[in-house]
N, CA, C and O atoms as a Tripos MOL2 file, in Angstrom:
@<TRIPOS>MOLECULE
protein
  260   259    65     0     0
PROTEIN
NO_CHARGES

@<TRIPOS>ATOM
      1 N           0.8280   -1.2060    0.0000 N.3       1 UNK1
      2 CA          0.0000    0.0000    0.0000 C.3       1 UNK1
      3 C           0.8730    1.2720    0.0000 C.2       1 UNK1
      4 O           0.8210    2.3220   -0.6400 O.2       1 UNK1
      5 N           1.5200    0.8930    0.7500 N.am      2 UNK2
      6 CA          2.4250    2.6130    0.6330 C.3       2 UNK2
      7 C           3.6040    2.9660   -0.6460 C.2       2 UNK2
      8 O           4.1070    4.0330   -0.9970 O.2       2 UNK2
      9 N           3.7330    1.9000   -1.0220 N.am      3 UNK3
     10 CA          4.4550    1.5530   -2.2770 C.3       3 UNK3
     11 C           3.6290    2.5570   -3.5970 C.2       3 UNK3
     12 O           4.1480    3.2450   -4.4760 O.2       3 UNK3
     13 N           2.3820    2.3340   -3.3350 N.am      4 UNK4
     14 CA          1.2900    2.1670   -3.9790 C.3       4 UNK4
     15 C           1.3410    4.4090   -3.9820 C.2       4 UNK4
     16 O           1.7110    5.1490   -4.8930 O.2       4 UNK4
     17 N           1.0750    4.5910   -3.2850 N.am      5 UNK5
     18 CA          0.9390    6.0260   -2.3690 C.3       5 UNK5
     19 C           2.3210    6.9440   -2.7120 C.2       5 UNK5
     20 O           2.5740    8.1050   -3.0340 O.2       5 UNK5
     21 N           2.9660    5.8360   -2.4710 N.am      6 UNK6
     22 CA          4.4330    7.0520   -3.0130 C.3       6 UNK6
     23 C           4.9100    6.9010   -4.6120 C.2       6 UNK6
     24 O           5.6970    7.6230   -5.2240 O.2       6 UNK6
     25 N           4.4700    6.1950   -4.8980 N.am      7 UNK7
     26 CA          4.4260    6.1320   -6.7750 C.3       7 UNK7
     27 C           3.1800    6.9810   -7.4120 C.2       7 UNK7
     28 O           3.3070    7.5820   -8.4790 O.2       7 UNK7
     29 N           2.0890    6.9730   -6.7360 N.am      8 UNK8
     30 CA          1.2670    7.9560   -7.0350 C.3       8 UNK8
     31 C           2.0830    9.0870   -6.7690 C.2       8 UNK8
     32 O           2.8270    9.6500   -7.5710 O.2       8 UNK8
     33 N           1.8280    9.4550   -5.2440 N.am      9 UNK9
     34 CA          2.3640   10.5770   -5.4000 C.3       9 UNK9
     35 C           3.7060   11.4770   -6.0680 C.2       9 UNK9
     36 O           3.7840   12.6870   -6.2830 O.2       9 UNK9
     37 N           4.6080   10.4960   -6.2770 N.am     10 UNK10
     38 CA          5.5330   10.4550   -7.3240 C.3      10 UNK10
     39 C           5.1600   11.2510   -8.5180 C.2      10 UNK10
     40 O           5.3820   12.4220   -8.8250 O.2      10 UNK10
     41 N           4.3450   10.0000   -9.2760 N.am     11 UNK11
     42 CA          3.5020   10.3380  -10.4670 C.3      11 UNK11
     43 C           3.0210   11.8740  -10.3710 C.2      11 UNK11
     44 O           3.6620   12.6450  -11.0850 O.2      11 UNK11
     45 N           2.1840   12.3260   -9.7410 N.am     12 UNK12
     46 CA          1.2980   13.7070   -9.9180 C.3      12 UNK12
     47 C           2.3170   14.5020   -9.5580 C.2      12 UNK12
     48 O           2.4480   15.3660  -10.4250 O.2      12 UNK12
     49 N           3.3480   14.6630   -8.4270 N.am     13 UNK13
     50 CA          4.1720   15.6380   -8.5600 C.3      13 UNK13
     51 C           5.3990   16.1050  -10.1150 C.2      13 UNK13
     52 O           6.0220   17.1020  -10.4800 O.2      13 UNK13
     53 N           5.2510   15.0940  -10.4610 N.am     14 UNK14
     54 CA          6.0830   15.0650  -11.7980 C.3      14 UNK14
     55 C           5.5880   15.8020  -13.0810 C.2      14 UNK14
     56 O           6.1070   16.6240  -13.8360 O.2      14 UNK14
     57 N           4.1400   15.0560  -13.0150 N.am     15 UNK15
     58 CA          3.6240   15.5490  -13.9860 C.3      15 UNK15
     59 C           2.6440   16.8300  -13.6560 C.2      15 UNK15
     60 O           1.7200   17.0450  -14.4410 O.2      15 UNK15
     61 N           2.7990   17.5690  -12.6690 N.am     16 UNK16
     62 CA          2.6780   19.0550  -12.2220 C.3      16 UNK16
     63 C           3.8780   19.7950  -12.7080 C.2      16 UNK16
     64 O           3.7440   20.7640  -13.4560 O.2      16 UNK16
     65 N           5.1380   19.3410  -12.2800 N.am     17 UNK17
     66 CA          5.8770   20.0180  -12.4940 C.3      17 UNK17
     67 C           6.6790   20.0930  -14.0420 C.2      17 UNK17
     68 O           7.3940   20.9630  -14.5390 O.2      17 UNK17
     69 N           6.2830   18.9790  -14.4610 N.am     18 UNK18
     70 CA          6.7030   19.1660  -16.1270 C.3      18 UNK18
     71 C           5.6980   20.0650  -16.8300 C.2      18 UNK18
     72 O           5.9630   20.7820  -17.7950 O.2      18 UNK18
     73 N           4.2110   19.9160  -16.0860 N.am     19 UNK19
     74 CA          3.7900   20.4840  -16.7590 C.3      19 UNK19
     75 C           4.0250   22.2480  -17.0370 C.2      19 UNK19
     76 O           4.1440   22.8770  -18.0890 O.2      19 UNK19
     77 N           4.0280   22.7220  -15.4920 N.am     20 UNK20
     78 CA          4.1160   23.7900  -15.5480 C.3      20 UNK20
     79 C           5.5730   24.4540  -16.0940 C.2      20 UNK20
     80 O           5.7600   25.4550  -16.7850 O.2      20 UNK20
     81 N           6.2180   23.8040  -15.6950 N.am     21 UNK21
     82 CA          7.8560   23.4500  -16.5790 C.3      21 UNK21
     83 C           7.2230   23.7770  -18.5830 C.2      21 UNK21
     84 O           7.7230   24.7290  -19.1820 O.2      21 UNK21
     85 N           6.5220   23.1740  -19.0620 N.am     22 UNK22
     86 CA          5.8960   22.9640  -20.4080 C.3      22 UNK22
     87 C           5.5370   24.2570  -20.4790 C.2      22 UNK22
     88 O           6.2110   24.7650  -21.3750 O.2      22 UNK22
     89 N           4.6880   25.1950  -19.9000 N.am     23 UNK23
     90 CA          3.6960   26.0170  -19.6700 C.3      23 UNK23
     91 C           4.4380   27.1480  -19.8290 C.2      23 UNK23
     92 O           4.2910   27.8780  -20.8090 O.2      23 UNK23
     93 N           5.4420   27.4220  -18.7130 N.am     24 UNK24
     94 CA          6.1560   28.2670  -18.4830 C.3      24 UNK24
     95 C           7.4990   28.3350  -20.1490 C.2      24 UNK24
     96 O           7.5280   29.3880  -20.7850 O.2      24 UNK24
     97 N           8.0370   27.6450  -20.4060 N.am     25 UNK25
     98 CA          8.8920   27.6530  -21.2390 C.3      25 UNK25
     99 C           8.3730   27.8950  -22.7700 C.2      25 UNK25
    100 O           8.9720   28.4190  -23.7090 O.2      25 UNK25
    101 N           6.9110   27.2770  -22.7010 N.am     26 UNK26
    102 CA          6.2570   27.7410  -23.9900 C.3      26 UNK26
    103 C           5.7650   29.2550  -24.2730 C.2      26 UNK26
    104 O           5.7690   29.8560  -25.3470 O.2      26 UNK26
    105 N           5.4240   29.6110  -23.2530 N.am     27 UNK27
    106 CA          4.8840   31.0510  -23.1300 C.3      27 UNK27
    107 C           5.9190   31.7420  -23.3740 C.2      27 UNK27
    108 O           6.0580   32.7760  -24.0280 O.2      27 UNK27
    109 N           6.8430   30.9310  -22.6480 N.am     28 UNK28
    110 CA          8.3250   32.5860  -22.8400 C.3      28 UNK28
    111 C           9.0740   32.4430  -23.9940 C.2      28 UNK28
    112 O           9.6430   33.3980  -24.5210 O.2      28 UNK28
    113 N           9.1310   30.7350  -24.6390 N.am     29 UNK29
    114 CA          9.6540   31.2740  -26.0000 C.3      29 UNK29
    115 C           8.7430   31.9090  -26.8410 C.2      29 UNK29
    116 O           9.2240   32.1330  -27.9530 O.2      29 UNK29
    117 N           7.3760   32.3440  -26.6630 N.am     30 UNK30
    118 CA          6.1260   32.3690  -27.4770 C.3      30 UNK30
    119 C           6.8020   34.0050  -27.5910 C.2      30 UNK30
    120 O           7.5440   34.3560  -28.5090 O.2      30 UNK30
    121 N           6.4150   34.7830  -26.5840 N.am     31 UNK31
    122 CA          6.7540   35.9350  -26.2400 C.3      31 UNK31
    123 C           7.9830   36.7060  -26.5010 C.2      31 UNK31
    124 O           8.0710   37.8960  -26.8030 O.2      31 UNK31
    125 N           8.9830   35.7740  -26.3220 N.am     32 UNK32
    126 CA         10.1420   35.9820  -26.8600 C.3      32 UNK32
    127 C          10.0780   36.3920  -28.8040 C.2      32 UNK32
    128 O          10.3780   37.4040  -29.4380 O.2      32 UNK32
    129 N           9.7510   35.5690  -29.0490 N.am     33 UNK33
    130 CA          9.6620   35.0940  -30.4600 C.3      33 UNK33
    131 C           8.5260   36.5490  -30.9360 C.2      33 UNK33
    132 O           8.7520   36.9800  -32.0670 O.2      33 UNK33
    133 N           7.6880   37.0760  -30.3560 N.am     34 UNK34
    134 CA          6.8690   38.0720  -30.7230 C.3      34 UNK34
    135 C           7.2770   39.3570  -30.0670 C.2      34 UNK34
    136 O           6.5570   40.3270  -30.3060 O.2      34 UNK34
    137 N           8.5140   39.5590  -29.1260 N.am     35 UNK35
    138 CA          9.4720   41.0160  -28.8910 C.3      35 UNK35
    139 C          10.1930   41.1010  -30.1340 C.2      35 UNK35
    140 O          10.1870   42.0810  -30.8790 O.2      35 UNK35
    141 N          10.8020   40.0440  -30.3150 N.am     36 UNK36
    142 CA         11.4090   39.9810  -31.6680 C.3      36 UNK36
    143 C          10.8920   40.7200  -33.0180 C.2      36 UNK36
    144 O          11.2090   41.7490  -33.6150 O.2      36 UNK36
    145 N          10.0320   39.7890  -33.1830 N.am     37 UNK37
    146 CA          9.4300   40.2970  -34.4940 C.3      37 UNK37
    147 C           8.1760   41.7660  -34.2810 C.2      37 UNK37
    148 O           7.7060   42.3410  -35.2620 O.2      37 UNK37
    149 N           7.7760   42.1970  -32.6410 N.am     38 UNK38
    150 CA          7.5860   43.1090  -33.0270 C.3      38 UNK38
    151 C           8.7670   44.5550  -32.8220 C.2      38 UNK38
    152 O           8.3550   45.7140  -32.8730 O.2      38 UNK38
    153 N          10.1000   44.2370  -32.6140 N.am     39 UNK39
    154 CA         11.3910   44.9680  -33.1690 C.3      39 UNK39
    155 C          12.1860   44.7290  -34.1930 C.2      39 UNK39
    156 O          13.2780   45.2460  -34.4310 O.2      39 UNK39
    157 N          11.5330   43.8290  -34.8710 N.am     40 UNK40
    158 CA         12.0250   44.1350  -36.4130 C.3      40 UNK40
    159 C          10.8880   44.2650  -37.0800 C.2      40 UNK40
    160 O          11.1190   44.7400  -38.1920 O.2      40 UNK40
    161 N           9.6480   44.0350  -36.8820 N.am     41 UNK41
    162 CA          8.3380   45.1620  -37.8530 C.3      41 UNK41
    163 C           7.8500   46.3240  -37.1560 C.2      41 UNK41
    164 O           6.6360   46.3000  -36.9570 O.2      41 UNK41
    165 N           8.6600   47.6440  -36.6030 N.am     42 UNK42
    166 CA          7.7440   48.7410  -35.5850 C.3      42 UNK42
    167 C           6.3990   48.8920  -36.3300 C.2      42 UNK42
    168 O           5.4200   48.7950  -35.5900 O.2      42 UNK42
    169 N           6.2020   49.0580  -37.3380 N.am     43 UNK43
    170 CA          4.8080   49.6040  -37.4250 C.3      43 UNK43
    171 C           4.0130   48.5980  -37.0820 C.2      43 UNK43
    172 O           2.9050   49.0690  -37.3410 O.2      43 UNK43
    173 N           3.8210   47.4230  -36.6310 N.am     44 UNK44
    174 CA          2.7970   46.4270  -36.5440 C.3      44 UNK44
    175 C           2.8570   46.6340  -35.1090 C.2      44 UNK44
    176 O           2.7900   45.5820  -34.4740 O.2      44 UNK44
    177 N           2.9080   47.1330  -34.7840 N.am     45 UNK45
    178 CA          2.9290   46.9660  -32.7800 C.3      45 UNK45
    179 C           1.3460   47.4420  -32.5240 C.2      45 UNK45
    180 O           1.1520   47.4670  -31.3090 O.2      45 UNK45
    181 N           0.7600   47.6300  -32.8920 N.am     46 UNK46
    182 CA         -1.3160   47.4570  -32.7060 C.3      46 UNK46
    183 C          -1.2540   45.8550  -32.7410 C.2      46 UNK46
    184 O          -1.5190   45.0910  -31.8120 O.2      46 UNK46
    185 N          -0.8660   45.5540  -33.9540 N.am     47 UNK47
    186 CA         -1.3210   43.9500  -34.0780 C.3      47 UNK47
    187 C          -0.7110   43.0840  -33.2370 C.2      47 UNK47
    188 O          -1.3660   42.1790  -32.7200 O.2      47 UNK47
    189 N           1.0400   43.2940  -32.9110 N.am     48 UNK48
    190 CA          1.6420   43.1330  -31.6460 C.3      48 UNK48
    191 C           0.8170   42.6270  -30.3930 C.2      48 UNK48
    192 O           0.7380   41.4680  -29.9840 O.2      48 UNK48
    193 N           0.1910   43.8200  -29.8520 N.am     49 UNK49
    194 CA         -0.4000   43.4970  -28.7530 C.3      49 UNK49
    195 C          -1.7610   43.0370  -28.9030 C.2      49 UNK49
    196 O          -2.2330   42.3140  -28.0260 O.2      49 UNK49
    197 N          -2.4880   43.3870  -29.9670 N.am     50 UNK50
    198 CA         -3.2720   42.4590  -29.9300 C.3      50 UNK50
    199 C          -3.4590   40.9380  -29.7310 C.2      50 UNK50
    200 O          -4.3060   40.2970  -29.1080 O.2      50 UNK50
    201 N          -2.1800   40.5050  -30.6090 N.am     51 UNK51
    202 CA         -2.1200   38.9350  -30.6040 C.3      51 UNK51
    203 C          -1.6520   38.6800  -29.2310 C.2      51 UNK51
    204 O          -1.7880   37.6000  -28.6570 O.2      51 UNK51
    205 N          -1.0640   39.7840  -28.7050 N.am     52 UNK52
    206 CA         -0.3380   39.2250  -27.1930 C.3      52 UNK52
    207 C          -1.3230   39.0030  -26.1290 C.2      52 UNK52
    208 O          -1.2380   38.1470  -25.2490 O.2      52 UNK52
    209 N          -2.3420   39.9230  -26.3070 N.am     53 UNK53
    210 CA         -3.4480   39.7960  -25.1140 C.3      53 UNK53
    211 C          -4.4410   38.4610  -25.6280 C.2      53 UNK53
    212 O          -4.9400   37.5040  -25.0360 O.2      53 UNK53
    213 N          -4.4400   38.8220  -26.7030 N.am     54 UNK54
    214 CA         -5.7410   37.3560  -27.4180 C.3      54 UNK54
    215 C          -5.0340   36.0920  -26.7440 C.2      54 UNK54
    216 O          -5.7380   35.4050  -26.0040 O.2      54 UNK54
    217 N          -3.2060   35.5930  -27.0100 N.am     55 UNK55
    218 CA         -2.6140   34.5640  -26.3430 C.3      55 UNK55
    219 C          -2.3830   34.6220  -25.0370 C.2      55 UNK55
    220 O          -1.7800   33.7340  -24.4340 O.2      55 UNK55
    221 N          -2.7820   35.5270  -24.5720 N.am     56 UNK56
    222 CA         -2.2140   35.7130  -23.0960 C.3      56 UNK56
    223 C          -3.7200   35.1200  -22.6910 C.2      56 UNK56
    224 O          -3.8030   34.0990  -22.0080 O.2      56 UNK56
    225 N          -4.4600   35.5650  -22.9840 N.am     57 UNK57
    226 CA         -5.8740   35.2880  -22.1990 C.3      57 UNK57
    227 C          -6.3990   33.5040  -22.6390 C.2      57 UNK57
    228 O          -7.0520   32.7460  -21.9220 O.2      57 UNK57
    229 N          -5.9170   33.2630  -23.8620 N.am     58 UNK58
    230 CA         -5.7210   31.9270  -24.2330 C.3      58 UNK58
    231 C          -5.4930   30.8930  -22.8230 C.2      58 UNK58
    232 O          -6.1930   30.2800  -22.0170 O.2      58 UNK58
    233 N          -3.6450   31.2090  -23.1840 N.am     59 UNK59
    234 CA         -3.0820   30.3350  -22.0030 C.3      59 UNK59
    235 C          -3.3890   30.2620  -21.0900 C.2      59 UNK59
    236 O          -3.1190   29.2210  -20.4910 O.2      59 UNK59
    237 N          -4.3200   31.5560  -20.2560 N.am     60 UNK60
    238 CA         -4.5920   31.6210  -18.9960 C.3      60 UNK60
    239 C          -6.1470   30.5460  -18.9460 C.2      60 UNK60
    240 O          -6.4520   29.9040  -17.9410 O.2      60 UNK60
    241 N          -6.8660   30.5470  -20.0720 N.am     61 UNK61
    242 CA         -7.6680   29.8900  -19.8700 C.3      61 UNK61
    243 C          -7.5060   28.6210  -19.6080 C.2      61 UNK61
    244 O          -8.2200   27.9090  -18.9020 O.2      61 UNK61
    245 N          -6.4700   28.3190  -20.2370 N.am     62 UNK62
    246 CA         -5.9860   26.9020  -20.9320 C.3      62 UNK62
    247 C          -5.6520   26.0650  -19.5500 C.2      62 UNK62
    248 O          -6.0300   25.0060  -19.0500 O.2      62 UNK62
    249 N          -4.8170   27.0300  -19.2400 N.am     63 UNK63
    250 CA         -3.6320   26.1790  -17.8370 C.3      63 UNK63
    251 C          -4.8120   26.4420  -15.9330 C.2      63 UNK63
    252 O          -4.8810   25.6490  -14.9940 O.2      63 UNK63
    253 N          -5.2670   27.3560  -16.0330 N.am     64 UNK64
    254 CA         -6.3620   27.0410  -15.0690 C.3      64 UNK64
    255 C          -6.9560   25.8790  -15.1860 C.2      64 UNK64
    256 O          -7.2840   25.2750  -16.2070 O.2      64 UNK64
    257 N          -7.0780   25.5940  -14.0630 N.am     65 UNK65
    258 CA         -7.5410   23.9520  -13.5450 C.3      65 UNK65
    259 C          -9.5510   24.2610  -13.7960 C.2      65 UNK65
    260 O         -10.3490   23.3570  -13.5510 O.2      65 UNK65
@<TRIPOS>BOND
     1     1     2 1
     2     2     3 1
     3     3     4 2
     4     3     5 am
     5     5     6 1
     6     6     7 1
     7     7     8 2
     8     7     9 am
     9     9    10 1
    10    10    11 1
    11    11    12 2
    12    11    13 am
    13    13    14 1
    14    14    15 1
    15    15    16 2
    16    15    17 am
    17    17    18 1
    18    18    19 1
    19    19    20 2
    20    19    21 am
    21    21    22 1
    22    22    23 1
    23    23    24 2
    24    23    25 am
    25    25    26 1
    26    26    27 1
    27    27    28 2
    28    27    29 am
    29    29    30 1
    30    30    31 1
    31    31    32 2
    32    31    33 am
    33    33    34 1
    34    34    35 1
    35    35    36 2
    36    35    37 am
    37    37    38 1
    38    38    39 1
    39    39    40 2
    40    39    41 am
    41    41    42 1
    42    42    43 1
    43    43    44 2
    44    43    45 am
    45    45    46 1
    46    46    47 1
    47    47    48 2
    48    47    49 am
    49    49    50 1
    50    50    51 1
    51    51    52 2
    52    51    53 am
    53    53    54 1
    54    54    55 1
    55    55    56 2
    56    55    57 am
    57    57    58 1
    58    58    59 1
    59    59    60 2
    60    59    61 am
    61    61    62 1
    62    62    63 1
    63    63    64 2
    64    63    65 am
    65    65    66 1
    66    66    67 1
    67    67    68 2
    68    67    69 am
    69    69    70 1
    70    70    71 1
    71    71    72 2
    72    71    73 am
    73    73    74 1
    74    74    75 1
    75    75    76 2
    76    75    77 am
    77    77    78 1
    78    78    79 1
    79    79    80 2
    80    79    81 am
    81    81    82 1
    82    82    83 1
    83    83    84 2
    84    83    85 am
    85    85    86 1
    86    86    87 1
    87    87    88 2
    88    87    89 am
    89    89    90 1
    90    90    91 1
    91    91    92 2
    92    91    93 am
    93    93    94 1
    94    94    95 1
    95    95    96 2
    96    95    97 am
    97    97    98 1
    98    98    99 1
    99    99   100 2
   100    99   101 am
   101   101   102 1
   102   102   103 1
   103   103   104 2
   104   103   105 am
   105   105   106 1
   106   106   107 1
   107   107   108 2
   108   107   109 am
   109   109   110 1
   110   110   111 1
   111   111   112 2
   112   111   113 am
   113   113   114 1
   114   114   115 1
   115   115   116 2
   116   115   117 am
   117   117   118 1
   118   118   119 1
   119   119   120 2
   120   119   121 am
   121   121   122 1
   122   122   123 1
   123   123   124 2
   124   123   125 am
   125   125   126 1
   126   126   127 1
   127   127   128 2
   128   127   129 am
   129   129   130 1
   130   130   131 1
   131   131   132 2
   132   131   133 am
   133   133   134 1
   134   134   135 1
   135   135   136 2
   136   135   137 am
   137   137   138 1
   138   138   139 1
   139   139   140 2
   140   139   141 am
   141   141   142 1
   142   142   143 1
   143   143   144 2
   144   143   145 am
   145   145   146 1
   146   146   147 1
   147   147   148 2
   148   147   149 am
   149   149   150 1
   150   150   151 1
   151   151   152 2
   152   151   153 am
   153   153   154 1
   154   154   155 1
   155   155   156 2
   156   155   157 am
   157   157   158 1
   158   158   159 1
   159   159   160 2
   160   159   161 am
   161   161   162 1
   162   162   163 1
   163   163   164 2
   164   163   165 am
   165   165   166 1
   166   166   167 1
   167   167   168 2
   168   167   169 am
   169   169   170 1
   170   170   171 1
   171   171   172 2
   172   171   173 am
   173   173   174 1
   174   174   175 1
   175   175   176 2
   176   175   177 am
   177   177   178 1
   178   178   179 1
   179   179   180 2
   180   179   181 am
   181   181   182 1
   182   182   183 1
   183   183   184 2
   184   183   185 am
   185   185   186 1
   186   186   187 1
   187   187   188 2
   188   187   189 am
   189   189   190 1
   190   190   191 1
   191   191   192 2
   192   191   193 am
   193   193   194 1
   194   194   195 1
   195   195   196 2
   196   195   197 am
   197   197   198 1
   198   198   199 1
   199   199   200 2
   200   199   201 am
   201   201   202 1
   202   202   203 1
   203   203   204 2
   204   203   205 am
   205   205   206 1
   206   206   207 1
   207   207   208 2
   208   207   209 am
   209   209   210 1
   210   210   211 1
   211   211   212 2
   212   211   213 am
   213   213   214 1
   214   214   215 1
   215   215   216 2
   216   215   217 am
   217   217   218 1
   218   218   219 1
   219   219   220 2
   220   219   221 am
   221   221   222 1
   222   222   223 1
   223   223   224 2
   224   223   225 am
   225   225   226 1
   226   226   227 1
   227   227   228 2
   228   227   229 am
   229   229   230 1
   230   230   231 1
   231   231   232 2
   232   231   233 am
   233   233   234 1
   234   234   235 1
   235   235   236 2
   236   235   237 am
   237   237   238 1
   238   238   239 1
   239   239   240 2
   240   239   241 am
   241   241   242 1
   242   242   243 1
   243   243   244 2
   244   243   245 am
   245   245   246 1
   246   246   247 1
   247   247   248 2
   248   247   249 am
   249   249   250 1
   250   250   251 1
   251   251   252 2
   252   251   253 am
   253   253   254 1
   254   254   255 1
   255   255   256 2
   256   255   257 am
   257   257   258 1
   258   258   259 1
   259   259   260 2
@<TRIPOS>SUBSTRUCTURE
     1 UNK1         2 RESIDUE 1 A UNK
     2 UNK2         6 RESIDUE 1 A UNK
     3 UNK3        10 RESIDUE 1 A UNK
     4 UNK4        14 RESIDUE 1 A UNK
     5 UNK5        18 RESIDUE 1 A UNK
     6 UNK6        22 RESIDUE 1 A UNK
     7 UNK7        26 RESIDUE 1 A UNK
     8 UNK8        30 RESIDUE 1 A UNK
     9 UNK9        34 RESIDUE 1 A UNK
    10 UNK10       38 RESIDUE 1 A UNK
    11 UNK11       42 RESIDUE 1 A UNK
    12 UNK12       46 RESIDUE 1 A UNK
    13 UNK13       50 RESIDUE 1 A UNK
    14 UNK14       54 RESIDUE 1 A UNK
    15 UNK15       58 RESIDUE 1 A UNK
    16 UNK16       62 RESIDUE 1 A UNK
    17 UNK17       66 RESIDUE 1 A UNK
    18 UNK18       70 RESIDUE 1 A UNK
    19 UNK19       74 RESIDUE 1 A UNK
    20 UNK20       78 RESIDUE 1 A UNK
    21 UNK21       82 RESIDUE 1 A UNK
    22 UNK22       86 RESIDUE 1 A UNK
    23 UNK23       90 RESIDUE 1 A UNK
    24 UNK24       94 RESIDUE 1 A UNK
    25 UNK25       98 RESIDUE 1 A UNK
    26 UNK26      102 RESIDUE 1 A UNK
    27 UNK27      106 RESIDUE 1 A UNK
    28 UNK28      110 RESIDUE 1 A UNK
    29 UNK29      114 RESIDUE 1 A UNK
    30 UNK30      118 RESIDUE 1 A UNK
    31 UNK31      122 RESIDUE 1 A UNK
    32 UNK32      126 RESIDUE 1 A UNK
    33 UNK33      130 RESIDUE 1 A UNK
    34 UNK34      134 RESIDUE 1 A UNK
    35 UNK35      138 RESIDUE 1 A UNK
    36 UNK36      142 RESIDUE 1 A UNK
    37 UNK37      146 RESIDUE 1 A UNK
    38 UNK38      150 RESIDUE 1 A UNK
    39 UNK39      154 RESIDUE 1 A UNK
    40 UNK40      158 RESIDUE 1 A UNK
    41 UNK41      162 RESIDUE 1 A UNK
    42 UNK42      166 RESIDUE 1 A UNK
    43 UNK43      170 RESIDUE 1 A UNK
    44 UNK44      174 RESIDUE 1 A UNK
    45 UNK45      178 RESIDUE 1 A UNK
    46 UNK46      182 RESIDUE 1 A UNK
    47 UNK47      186 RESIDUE 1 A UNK
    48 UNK48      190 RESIDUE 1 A UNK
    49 UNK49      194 RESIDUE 1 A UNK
    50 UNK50      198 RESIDUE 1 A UNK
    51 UNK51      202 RESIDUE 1 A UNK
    52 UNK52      206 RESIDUE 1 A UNK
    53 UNK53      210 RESIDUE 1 A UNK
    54 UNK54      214 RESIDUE 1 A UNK
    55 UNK55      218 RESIDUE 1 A UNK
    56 UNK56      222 RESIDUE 1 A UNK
    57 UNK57      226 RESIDUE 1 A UNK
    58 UNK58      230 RESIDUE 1 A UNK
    59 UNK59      234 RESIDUE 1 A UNK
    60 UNK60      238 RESIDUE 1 A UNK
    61 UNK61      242 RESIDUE 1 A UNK
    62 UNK62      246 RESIDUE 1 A UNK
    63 UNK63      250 RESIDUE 1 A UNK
    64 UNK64      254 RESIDUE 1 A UNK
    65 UNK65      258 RESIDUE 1 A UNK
């Protein structure tokens, strides 16, 4: 039984933390990747933040439990 209990709990701590590990690293290369390109296109910075808030509010939906 306790075998049982610490492999679970094993299990869910892992896959919490990869996940948010996943979560976190996707967002920031996401973001990364769109400072970028909106400093090498200045005039698009309306559409910039548009797409940033549309994905921002995305992920937040997404990764809430």
């Amino acid at each position: 039984m306790l075998w049982f209990l610490f492999l679970f709990n094993f299990l869910f701590l892992f896959n919490l933390f990869f996940d948010l590990f996943f979560d976190l690293f996707f967002f920031f290369t996401f973001c990364f990747k769109k400072i970028l390109s909106y400093h090498l296109m200045p005039l698009h910075h309306l559409h910039f933040y548009h797409h940033l808030s549309e994905n921002l509010f995305l992920y937040l939906s997404f990764s809430l439990p």
